[in-house]
Rosetta silent file (secondary structure, phi, psi, omega in degrees, C-alpha in Angstrom):
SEQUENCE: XXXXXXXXXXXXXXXXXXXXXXXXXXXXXXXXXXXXXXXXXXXXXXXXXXXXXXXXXXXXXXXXXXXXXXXXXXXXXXXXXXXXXXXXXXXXXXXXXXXXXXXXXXXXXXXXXXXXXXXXXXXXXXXXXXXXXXXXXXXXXXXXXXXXXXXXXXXXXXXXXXXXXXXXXXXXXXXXXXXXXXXXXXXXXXXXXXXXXXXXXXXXXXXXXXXXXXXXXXXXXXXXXXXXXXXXXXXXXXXXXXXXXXXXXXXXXXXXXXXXXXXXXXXXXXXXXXXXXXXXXXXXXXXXXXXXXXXXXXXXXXXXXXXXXXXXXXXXX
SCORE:     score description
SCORE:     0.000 S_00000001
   1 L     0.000  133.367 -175.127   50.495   22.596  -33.796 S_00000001
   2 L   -60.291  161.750  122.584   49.584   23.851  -30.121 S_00000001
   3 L   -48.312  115.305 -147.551   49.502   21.425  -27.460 S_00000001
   4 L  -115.811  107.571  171.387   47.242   19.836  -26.309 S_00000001
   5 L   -52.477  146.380  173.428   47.199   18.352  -22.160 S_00000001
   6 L  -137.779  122.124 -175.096   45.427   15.598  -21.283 S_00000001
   7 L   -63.267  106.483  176.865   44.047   15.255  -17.782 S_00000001
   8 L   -59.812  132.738 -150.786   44.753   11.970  -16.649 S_00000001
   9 L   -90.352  129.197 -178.097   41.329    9.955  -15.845 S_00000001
  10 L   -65.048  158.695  177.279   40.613    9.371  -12.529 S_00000001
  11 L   -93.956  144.092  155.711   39.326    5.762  -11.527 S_00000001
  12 L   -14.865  116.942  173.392   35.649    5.598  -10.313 S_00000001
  13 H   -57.519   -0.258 -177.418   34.608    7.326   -7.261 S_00000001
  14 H   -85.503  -25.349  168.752   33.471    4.080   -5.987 S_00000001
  15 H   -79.948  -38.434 -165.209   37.906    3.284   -5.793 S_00000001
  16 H  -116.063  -19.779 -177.136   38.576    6.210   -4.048 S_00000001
  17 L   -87.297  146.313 -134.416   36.028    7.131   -1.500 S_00000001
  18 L  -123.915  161.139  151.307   36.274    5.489    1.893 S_00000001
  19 H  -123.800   36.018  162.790   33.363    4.316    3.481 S_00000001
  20 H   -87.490  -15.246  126.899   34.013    6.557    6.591 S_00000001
  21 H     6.401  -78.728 -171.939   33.667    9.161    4.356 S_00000001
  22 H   -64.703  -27.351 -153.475   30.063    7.900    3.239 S_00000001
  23 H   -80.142  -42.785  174.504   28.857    7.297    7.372 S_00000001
  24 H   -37.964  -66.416 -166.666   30.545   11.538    7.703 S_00000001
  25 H   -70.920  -18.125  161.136   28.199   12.721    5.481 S_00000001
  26 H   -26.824  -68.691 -171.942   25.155    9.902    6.638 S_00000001
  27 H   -72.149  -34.637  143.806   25.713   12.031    9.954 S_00000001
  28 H   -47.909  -37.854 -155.607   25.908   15.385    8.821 S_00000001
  29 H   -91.830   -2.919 -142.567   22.972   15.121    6.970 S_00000001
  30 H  -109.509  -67.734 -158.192   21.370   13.103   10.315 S_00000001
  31 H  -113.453  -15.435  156.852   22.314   16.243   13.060 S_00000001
  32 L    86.063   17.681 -172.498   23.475   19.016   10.409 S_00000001
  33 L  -142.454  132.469 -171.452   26.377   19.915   12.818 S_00000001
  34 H   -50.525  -61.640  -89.711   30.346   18.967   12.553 S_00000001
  35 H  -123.852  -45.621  177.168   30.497   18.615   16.223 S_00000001
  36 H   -72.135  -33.838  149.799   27.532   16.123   16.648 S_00000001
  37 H   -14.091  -84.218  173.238   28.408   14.233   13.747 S_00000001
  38 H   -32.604  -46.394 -175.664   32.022   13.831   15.350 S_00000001
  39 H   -84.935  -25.230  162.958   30.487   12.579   18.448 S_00000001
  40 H   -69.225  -20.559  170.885   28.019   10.061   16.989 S_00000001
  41 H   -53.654  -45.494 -141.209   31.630    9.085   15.049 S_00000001
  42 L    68.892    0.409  173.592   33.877    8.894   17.955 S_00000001
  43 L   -99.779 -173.820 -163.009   36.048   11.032   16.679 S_00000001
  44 L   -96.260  164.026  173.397   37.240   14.642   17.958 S_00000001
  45 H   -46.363  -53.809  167.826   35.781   17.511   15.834 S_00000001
  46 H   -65.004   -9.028  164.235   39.193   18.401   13.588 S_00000001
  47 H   -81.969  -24.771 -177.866   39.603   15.115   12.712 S_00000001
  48 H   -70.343  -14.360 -168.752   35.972   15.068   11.511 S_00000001
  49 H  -105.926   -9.516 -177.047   36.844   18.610    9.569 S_00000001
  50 H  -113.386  -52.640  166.835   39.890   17.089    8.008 S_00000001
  51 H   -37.577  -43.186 -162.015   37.675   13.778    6.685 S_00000001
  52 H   -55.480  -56.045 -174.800   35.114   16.188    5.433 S_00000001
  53 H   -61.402   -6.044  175.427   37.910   17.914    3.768 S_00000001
  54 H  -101.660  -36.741  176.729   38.957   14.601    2.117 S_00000001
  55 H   -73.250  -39.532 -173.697   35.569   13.452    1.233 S_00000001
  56 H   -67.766  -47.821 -171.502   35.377   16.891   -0.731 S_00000001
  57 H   -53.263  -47.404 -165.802   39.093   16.642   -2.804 S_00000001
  58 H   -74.401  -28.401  169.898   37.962   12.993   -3.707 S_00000001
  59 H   -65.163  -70.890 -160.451   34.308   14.133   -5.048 S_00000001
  60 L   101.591   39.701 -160.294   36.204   17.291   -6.460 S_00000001
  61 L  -154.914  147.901  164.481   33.445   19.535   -4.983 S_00000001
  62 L   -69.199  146.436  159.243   32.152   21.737   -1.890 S_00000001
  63 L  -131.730  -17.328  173.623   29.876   19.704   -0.057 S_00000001
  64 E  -146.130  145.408 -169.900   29.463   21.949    2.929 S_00000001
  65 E   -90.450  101.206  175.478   29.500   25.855    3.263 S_00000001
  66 E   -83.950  159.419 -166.867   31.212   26.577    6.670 S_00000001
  67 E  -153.656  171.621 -160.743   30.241   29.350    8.769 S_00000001
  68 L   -75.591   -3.073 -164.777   30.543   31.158   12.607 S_00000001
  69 L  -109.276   17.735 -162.972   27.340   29.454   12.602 S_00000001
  70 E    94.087 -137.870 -176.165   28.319   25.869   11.517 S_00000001
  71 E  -121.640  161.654  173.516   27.993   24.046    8.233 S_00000001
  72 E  -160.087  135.431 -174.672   25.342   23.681    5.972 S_00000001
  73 E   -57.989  111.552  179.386   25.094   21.648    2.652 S_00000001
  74 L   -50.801  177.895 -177.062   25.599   22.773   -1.140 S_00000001
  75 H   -47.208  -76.389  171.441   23.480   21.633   -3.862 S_00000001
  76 H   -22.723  -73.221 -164.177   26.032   18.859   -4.111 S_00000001
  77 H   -60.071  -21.005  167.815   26.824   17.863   -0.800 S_00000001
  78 H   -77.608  -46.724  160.798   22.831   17.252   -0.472 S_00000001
  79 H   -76.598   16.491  164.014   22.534   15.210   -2.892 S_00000001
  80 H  -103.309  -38.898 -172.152   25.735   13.063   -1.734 S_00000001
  81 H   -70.164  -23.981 -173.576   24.467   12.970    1.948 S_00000001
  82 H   -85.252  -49.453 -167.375   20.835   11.440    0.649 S_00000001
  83 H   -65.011  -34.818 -143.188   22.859    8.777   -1.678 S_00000001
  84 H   -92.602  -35.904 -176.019   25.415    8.048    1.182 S_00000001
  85 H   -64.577  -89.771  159.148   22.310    7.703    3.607 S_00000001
  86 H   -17.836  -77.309  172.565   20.351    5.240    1.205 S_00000001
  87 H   -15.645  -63.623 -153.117   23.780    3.522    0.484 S_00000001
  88 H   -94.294   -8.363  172.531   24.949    2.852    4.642 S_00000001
  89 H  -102.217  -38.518  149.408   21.084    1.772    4.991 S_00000001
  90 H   -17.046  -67.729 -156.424   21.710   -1.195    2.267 S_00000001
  91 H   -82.008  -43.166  160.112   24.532   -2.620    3.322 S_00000001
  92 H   -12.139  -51.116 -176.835   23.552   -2.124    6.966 S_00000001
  93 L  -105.112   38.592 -173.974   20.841   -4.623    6.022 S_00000001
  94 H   -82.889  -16.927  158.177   22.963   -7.114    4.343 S_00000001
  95 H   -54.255  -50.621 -167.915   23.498   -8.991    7.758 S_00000001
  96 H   -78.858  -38.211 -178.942   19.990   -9.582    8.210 S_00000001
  97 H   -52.909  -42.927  179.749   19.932  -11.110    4.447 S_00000001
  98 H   -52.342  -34.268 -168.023   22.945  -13.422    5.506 S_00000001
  99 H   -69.032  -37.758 -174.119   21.064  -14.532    8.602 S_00000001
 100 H  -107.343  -19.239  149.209   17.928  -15.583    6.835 S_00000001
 101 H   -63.420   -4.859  169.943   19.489  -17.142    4.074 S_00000001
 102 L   -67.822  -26.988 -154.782   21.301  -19.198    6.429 S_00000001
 103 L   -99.814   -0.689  162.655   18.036  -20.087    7.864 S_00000001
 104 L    94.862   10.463  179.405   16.976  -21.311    4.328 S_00000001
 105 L   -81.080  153.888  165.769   14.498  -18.238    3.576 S_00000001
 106 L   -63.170  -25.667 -162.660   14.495  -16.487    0.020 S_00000001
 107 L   161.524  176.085 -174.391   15.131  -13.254    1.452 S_00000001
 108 L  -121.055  166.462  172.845   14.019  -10.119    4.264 S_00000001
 109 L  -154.777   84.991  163.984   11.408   -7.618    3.288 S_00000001
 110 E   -88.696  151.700 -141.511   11.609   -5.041    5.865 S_00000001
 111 E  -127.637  104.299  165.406    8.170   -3.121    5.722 S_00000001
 112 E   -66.043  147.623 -178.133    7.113    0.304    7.828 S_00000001
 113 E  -149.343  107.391  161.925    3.650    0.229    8.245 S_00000001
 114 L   -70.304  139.463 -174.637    1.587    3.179    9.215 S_00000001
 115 L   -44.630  143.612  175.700   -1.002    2.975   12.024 S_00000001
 116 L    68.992   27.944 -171.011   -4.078    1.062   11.390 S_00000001
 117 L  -124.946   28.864 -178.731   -2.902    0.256    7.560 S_00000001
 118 L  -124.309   56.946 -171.605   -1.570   -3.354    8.811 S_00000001
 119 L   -90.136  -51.082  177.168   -4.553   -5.387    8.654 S_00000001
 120 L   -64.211  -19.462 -179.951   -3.446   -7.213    5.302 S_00000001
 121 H   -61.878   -5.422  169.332   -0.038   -7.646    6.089 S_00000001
 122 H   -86.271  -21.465  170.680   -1.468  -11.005    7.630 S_00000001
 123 H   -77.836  -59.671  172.752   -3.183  -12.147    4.576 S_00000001
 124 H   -36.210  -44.810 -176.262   -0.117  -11.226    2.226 S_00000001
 125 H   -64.591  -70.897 -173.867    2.402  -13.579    4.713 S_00000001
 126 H   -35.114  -39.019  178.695   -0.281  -16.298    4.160 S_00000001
 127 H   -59.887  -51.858  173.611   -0.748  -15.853    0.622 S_00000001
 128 H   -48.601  -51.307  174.473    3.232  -16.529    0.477 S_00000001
 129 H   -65.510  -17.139  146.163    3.098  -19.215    2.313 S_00000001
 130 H   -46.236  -51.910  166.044    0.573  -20.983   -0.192 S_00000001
 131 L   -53.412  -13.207  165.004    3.033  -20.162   -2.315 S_00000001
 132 L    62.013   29.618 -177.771    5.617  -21.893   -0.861 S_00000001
 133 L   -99.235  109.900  163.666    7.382  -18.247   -1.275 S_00000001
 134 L   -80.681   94.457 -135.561    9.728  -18.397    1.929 S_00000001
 135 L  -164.456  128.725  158.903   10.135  -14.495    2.619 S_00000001
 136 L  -112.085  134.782  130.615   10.456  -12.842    6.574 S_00000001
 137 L   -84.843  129.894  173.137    8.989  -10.104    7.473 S_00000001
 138 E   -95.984  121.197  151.367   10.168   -7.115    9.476 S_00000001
 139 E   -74.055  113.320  168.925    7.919   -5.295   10.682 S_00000001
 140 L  -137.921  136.315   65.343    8.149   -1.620   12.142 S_00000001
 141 L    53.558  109.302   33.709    5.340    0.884   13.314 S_00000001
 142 L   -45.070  153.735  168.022    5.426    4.399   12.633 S_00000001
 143 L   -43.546  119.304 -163.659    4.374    7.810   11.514 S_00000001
 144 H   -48.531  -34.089  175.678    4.228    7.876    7.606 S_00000001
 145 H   -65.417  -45.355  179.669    6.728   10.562    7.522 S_00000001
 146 H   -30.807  -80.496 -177.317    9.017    8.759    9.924 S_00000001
 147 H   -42.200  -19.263 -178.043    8.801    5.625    7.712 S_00000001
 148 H   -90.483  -22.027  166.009    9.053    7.522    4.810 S_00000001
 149 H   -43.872  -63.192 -155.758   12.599    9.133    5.668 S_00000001
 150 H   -65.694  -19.684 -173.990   13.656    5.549    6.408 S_00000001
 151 H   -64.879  -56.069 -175.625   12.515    4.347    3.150 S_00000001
 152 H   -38.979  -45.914 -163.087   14.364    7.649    1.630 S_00000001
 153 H  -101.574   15.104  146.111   17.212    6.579    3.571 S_00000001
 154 L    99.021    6.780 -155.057   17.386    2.395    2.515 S_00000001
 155 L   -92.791  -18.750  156.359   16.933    1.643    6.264 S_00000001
 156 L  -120.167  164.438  156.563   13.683   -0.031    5.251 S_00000001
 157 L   -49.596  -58.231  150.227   12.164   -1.513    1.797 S_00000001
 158 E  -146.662  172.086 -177.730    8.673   -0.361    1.144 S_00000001
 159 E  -117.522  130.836  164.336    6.287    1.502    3.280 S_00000001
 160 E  -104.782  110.440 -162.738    2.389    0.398    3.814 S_00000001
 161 E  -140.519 -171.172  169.668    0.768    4.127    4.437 S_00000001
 162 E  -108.496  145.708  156.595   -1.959    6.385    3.761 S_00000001
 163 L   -48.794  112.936 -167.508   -1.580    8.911    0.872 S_00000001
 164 L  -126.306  113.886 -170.729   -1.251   12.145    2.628 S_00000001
 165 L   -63.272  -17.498  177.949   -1.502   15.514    0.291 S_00000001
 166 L  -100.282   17.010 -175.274    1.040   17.241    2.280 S_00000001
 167 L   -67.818  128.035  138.409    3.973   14.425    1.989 S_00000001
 168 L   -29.216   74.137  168.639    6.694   14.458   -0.620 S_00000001
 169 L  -105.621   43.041  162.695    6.342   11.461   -2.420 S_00000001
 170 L   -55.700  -86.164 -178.041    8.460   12.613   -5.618 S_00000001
 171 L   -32.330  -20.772 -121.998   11.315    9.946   -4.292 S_00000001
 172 E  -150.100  127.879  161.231    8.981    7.379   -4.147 S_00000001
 173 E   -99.535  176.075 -170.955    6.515    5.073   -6.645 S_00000001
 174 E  -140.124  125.354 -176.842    3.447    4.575   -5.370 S_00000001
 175 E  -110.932  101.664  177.900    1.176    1.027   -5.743 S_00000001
 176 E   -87.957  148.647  172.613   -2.459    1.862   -4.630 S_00000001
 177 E  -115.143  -48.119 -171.075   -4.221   -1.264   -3.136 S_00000001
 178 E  -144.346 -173.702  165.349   -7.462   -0.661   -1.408 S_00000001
 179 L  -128.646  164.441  177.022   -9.865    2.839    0.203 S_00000001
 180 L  -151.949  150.189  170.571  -11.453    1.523    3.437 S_00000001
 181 L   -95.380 -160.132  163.125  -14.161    3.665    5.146 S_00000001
 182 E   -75.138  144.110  154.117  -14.451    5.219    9.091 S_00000001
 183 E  -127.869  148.834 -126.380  -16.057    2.690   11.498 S_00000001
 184 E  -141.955   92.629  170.402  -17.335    3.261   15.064 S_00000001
 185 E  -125.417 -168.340 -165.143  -16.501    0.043   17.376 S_00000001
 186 L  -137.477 -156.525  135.847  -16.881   -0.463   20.874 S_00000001
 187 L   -75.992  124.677  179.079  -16.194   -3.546   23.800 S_00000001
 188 L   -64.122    6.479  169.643  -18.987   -6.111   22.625 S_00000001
 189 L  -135.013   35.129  161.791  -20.492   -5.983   25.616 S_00000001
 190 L   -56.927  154.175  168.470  -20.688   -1.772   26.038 S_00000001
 191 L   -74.914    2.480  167.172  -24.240   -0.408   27.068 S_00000001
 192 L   -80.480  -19.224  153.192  -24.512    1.384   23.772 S_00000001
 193 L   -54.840  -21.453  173.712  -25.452   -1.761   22.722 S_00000001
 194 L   -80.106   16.114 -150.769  -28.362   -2.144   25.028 S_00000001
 195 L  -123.223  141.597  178.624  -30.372    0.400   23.286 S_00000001
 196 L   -59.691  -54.888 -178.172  -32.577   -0.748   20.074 S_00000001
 197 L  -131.209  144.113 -161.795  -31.017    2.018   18.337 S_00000001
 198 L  -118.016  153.492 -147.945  -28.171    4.191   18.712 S_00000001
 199 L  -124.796 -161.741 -176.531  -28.266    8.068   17.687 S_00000001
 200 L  -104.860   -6.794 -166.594  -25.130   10.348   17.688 S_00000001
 201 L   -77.248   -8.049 -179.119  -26.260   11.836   20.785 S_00000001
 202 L   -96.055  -17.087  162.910  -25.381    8.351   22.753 S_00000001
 203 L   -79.575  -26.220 -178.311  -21.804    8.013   21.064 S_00000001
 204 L   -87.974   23.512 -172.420  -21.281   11.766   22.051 S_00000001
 205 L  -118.667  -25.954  161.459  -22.436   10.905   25.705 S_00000001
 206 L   -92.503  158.514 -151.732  -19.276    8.447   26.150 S_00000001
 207 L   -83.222  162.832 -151.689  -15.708    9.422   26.231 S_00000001
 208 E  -136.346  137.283  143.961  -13.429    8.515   22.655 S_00000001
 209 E   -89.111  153.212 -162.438  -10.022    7.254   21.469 S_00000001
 210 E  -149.374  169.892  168.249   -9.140    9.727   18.742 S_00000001
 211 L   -73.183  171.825 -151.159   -6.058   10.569   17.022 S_00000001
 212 L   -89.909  169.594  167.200   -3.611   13.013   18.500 S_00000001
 213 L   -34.333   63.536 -173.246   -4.046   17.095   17.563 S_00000001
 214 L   137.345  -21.707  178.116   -3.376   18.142   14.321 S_00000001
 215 L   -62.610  150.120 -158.231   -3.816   14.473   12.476 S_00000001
 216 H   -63.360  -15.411 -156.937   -5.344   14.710    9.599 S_00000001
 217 H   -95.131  -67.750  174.397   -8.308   12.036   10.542 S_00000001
 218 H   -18.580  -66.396 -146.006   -8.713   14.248   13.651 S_00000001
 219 H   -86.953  -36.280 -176.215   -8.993   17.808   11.933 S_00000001
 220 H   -81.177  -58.574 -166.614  -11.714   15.935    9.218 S_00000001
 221 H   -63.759  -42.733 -172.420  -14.058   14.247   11.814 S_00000001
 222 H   -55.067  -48.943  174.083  -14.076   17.514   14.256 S_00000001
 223 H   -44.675  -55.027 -177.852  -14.897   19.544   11.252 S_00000001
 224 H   -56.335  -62.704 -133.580  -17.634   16.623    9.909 S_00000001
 225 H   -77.874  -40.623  165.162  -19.074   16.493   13.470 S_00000001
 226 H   -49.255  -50.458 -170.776  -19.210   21.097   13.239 S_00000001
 227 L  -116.862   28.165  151.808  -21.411   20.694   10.477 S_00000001
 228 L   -89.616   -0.821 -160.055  -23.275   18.202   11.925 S_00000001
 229 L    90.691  -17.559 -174.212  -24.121   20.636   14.711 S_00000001
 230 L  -104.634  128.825  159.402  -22.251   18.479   17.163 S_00000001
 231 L   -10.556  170.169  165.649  -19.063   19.082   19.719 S_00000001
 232 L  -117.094  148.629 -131.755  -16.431   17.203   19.527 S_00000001
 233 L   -92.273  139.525 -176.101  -16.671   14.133   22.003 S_00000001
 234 L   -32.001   94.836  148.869  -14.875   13.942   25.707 S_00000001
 235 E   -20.736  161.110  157.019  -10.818   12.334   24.797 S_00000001
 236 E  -139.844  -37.168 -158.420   -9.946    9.246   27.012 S_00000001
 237 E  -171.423  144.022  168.299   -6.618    8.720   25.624 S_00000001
 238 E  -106.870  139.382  174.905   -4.925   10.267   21.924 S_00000001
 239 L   174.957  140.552  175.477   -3.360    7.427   19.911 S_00000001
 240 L   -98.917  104.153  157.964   -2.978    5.896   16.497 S_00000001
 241 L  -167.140   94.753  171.934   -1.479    2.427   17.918 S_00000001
 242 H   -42.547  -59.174  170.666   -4.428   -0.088   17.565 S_00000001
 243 H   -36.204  -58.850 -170.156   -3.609   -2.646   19.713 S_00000001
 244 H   -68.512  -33.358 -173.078   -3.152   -0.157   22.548 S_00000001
 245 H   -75.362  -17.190 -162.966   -6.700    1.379   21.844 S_00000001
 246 H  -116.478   10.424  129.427   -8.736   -1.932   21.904 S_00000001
 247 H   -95.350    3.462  160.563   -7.208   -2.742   25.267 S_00000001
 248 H   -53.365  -74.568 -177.011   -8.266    0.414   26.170 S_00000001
 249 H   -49.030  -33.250  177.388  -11.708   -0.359   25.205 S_00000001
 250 H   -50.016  -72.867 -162.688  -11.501   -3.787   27.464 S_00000001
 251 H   -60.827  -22.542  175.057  -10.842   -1.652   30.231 S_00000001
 252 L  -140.465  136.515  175.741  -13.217    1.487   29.805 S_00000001
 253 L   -55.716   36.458  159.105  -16.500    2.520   28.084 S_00000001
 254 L   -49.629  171.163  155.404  -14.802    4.025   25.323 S_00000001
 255 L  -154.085  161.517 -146.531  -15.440    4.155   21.674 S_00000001
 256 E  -142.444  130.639  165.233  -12.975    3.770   19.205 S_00000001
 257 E   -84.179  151.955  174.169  -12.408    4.820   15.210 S_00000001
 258 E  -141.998  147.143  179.494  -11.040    2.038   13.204 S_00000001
 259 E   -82.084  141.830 -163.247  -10.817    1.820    9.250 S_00000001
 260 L   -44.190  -31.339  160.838  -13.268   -0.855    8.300 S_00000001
 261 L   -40.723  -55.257  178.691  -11.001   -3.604    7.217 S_00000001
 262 H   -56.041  -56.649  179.294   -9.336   -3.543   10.342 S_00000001
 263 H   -57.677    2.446 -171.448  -12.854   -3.272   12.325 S_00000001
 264 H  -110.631  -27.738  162.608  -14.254   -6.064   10.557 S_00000001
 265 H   -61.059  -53.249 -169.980  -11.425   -8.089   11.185 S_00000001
 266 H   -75.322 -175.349 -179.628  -11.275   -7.432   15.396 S_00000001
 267 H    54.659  -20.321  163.062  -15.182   -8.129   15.277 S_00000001
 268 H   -65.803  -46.705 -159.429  -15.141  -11.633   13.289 S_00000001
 269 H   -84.698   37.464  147.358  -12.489  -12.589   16.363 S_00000001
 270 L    80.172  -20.042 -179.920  -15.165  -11.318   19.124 S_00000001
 271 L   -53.574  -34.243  163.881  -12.460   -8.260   20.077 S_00000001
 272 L  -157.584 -163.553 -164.157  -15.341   -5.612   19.489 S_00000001
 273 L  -138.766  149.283  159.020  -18.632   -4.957   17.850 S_00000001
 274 L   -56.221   68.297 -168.062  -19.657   -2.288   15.602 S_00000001
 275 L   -74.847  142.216 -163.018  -21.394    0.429   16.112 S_00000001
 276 L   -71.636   62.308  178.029  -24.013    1.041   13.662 S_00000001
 277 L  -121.768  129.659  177.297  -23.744    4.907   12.993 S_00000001
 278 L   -97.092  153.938  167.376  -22.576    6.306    9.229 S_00000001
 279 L  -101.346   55.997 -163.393  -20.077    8.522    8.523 S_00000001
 280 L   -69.656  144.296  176.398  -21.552    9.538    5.418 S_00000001
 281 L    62.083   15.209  164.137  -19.050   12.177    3.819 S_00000001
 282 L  -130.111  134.150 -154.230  -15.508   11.521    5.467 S_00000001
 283 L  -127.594  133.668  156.197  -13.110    9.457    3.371 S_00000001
 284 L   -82.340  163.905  139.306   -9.903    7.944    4.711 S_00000001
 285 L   -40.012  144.878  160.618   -6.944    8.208    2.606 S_00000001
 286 L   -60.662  171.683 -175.851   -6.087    5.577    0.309 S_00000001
 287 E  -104.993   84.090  178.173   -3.934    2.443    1.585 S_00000001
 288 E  -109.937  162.450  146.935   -0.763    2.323   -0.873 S_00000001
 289 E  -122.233  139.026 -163.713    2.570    1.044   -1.067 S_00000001
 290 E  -115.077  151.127 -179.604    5.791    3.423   -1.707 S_00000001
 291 E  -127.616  119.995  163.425    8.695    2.268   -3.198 S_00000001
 292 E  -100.038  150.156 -146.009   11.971    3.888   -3.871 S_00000001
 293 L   -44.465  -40.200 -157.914   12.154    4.754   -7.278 S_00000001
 294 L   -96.490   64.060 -158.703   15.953    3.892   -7.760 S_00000001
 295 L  -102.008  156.185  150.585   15.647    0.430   -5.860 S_00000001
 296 L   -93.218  151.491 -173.986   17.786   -2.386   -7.280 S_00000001
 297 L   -61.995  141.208 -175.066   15.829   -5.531   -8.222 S_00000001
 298 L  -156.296  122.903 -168.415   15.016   -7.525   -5.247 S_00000001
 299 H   -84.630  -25.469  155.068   13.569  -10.232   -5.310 S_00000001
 300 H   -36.072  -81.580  163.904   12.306  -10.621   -1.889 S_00000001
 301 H   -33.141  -36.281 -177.218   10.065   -7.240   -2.238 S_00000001
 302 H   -66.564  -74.381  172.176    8.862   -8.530   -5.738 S_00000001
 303 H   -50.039  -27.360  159.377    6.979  -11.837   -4.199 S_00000001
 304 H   -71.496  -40.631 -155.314    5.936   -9.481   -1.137 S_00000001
 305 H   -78.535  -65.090 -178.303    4.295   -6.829   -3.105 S_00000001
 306 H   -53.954  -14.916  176.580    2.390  -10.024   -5.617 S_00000001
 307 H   -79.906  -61.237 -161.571    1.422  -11.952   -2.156 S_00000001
 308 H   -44.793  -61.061 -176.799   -0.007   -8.262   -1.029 S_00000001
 309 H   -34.494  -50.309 -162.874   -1.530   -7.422   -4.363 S_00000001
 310 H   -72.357  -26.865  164.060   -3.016  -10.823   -4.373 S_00000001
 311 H   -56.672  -53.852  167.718   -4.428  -10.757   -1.388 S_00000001
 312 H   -73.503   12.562 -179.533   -6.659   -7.409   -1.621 S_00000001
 313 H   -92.817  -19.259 -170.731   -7.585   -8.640   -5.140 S_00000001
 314 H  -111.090  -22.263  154.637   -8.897  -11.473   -3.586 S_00000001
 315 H   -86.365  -25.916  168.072  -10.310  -10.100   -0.518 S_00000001
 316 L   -92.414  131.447  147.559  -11.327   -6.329   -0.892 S_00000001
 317 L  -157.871    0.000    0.000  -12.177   -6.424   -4.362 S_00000001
């Protein structure tokens, strides 16, 4: 009878892998270069080339091709640098869970929010609190891709965004909650108001906050406005960041887009007024929330998402 060897079975890569290891490849995958890696590290480059080299024997795999031009990631090594990323943005936030369970809270929910899509996050906290669901929110502000990396990479929870056709959201589930349309507001006591009725030619005779070049909101209204026959109206100032445009508006005869939820909100509380012109035939994006798919149960995020849900069931609906 032959022989037969038997490879003795390695323990779990979860036993043998370090986790300076996991933060090497975090950082490769972060600047795509040994040498910056090494310096966001603190270490000198060959020690960072001998870890690498360590991380690979203990996978039992290339993870990076090297070259005169620097390194660049195998199949493998990409898909180790996104789990190791996701991983070191977990445990990262396992401080702030200690902190607020100390403080007698259920849990953190940290939440990215794309501009103008955070007009419900005040009705969701509220809802909780009826609920006597004890839950903090973090908030942070950004571009949907930005926030959506961070999601990708565990450094946040869920994302509140607009649906965008060119985004990747494969990684991601997706919860749609509401559509909201364009609205027109102003300072409640602008002089477009003094008029019985306002045309397009007296919103195109004052200067506009608008979204920056190339946004997608942007590139749809110049076009709607082109086959309206009209220009597109004098900038004052490019920005998605609400807050900053409606002191804007305090200060100057502006006019401002806002998605109607939001505008209906700032106009109950006296902050602006509406102007009455439709935008028949431009659609925002929907308003969703992404999730990533391989999430561990959390219970925190579960009672955020059912305060959110409940709210735009009970207010948009």
């Amino acid at each position: 009878m032959a022989d037969r060897s038997i490879s003795p079975q390695l323990p779990p890569l979860s036993r043998r892998i370090r986790l300076r290891h996991l933060e090497l490849l975090a950082a490769l995958g972060e600047h795509g270069s040994l040498k910056h890696a090494a310096e966001m590290m603190g270490m000198s480059q060959p020690a960072a080339s001998k870890l690498l080299l360590e991380a690979e024997s203990l996978v039992g795999a290339t993870l990076y091709e090297r070259s005169n031009r620097g390194v660049l990631p195998t199949a493998a090594g990409a898909a180790l640098v996104q789990r190791a990323q996701r991983f070191l943005g977990l445990v990262d936030g396992l401080g702030e869970e200690v902190q607020v369970a100390q403080q007698g809270a259920k849990g953190r929910v940290r939440v990215g929010v794309s501009p103008a899509c955070g007009a419900v996050i005040p009705g969701a906290l509220a809802a909780m609190r009826v609920a006597a669901q004890d839950v903090v929110l973090r908030i942070e502000e950004g571009s949907s891709a930005s926030l959506l990396e961070r999601l990708r990479d565990g450094r946040l929870d869920c994302v509140l965004g607009r649906v965008l056709d060119s985004q990747d959201l494969e990684d991601f589930d997706t919860l749609h909650l509401y559509n909201e349309s364009i609205v027109m507001v102003a300072e409640p006591q602008h002089p477009i108001f003094s008029k019985p009725t306002v045309d397009w030619e007296d919103a195109l005779s004052y200067e506009w906050v608008l979204p920056p070049q190339g946004a997608p909101l942007r590139r749809t209204l110049a076009f709607w406005l082109a086959r309206q026959g009209f220009q597109e109206p004098r900038c004052l100032l490019e920005s998605t960041l609400t807050l900053a445009n409606l002191a804007v508006l305090r200060e100057n005869q502006a006019l401002v887009l806002l998605g109607s939820i939001s505008a209906r909100q700032f106009s109950e509380q006296g902050v602006v007024r509406v102007v009455p012109l439709p935008f028949d035939g431009i659609a925002l994006p929907s308003v969703s929330l992404f999730l990533p798919q391989d999430d561990y149960a959390h219970e925190p995020v579960d009672i955020f998402i059912r305060a959110l849900e409940q709210h735009v069931r009970e207010t948009l609906a």
